[in-house]
PLY file of the C-alpha trace (Angstrom):
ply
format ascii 1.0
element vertex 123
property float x
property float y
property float z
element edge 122
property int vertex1
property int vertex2
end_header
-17.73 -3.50 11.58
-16.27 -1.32 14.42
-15.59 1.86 14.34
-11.94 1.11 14.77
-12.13 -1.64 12.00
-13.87 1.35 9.89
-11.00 3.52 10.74
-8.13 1.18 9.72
-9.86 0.15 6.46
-10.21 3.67 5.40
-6.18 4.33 6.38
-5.64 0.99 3.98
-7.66 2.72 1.33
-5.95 5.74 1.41
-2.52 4.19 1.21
-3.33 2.27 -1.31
-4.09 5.35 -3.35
-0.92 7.14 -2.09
0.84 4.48 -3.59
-0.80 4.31 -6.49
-0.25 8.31 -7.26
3.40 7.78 -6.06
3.16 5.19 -9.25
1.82 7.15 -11.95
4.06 9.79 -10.83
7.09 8.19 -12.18
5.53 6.25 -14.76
6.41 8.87 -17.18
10.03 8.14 -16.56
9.56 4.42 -17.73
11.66 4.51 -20.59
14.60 7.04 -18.95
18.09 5.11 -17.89
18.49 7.15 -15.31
18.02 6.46 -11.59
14.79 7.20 -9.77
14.85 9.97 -7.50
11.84 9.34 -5.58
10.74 11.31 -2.34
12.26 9.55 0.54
10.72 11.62 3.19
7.22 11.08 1.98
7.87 7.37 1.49
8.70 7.16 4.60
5.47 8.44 6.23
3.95 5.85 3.78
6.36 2.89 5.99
5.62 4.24 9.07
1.60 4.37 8.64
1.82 1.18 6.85
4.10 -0.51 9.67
1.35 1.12 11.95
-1.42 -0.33 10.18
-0.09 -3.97 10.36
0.68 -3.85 14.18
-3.42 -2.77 14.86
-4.80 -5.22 12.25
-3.81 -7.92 14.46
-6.38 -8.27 16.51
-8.92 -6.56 14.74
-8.75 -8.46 11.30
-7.74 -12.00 9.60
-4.55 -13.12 9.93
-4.39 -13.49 6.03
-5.03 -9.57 6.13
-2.31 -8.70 8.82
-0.13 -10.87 6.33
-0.76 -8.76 2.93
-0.14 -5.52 5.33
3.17 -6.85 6.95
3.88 -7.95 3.26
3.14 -4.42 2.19
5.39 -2.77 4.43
8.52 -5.38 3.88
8.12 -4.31 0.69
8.02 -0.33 1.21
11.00 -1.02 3.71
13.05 -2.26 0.92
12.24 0.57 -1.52
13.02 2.76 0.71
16.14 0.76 1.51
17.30 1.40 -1.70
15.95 4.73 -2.42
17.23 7.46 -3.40
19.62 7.11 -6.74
19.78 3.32 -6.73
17.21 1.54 -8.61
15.80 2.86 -12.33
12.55 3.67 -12.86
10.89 0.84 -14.18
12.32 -0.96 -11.11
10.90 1.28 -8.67
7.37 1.49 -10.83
7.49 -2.64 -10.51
8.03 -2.06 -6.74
5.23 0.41 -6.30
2.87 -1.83 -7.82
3.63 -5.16 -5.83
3.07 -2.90 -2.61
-0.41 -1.76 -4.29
-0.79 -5.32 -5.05
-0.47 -6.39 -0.90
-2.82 -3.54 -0.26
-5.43 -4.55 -2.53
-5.29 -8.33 -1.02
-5.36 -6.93 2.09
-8.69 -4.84 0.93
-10.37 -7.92 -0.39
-9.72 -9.91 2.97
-11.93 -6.74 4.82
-15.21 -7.44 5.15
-17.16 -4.96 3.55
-20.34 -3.67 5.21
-23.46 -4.67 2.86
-24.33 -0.34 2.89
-21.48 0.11 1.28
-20.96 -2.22 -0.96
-21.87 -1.58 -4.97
-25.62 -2.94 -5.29
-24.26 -5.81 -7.71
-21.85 -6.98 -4.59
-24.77 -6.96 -2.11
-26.31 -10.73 -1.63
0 1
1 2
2 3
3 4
4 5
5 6
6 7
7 8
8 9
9 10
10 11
11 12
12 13
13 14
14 15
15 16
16 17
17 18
18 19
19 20
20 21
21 22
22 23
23 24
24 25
25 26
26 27
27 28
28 29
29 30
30 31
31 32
32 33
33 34
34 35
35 36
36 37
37 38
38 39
39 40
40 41
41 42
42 43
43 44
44 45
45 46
46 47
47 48
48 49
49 50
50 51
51 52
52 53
53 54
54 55
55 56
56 57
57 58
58 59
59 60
60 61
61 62
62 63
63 64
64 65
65 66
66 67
67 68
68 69
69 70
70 71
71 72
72 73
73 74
74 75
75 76
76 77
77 78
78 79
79 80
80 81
81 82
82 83
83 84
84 85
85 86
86 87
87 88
88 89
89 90
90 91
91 92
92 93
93 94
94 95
95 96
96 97
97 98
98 99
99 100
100 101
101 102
102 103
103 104
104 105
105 106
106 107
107 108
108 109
109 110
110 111
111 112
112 113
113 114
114 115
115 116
116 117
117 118
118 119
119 120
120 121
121 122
C-alpha cells in the first residue's frame, strides 16, 4: 500500500467516525417531533472532504470503492440539501447511518496491509 493509499484510507476512517459521532449526537432526539437542527457548517466540511476523497480514489483504488465514496457523498449532499429545519430526527439519524454504511463498504473494498490487520484476519 502507498503512502498515498495509506493516507486516503486513514481520511475514510476518520470520516467514517465523524459521521458516526454526528449520529449518536442526535440519537437522543429520536423520539422528539421536532425538526433536526444539525450543524450545517461542519457537515459541510464532511461533503467537501468526502467529495475530495472520491475524486483521488480513482486511480488509486477499485472502482467498487470509488463507487461506495461517490455514493457516500450523494448522500451527504442531500442531507445537507435539506438541512437545516427540514427533516426530523429519526430521518436525519437514518441518513447518517446509510452514509456510514457507504463508508464502511468502501473500508472493506481497501486492502488492508497484513501488519495491521487483527491476528485472526491475517492468512
Amino acid at each position: 500500500m502507498t503512502s498515498e493509499q495509506r493516507q486516503l484510507r486513514q481520511t475514510v476512517m476518520f470520516l467514517r467516525t465523524s459521521f458516526e459521532a454526528v449520529q449518536h449526537s442526535i440519537a437522543g432526539r429520536l423520539e422528539d417531533p421536532l425538526p433536526c437542527w444539525m450543524d450545517t457548517g461542519m457537515l459541510s466540511m464532511l461533503a467537501r472532504e468526502l467529495t475530495r476523497c472520491g475524486h483521488q480514489s480513482k486511480p488509486l483504488f477499485s472502482a467498487s470503492t470509488t463507487e461506495q465514496l461517490y455514493l457516500a457523498s450523494q448522500q451527504c449532499e442531500l442531507l445537507l440539501k435539506q438541512c437545516p429545519g427540514v427533516l426530523s430526527s429519526a430521518v436525519c439519524y437514518r441518513q447518517l447511518a446509510a452514509i456510514r454504511l457507504s463508508l464502511s463498504n468502501a473500508l472493506q473494498h481497501i486492502d488492508t496491509p497484513t501488519k495491521r490487520r487483527w491476528l485472526w484476519q491475517r492468512n
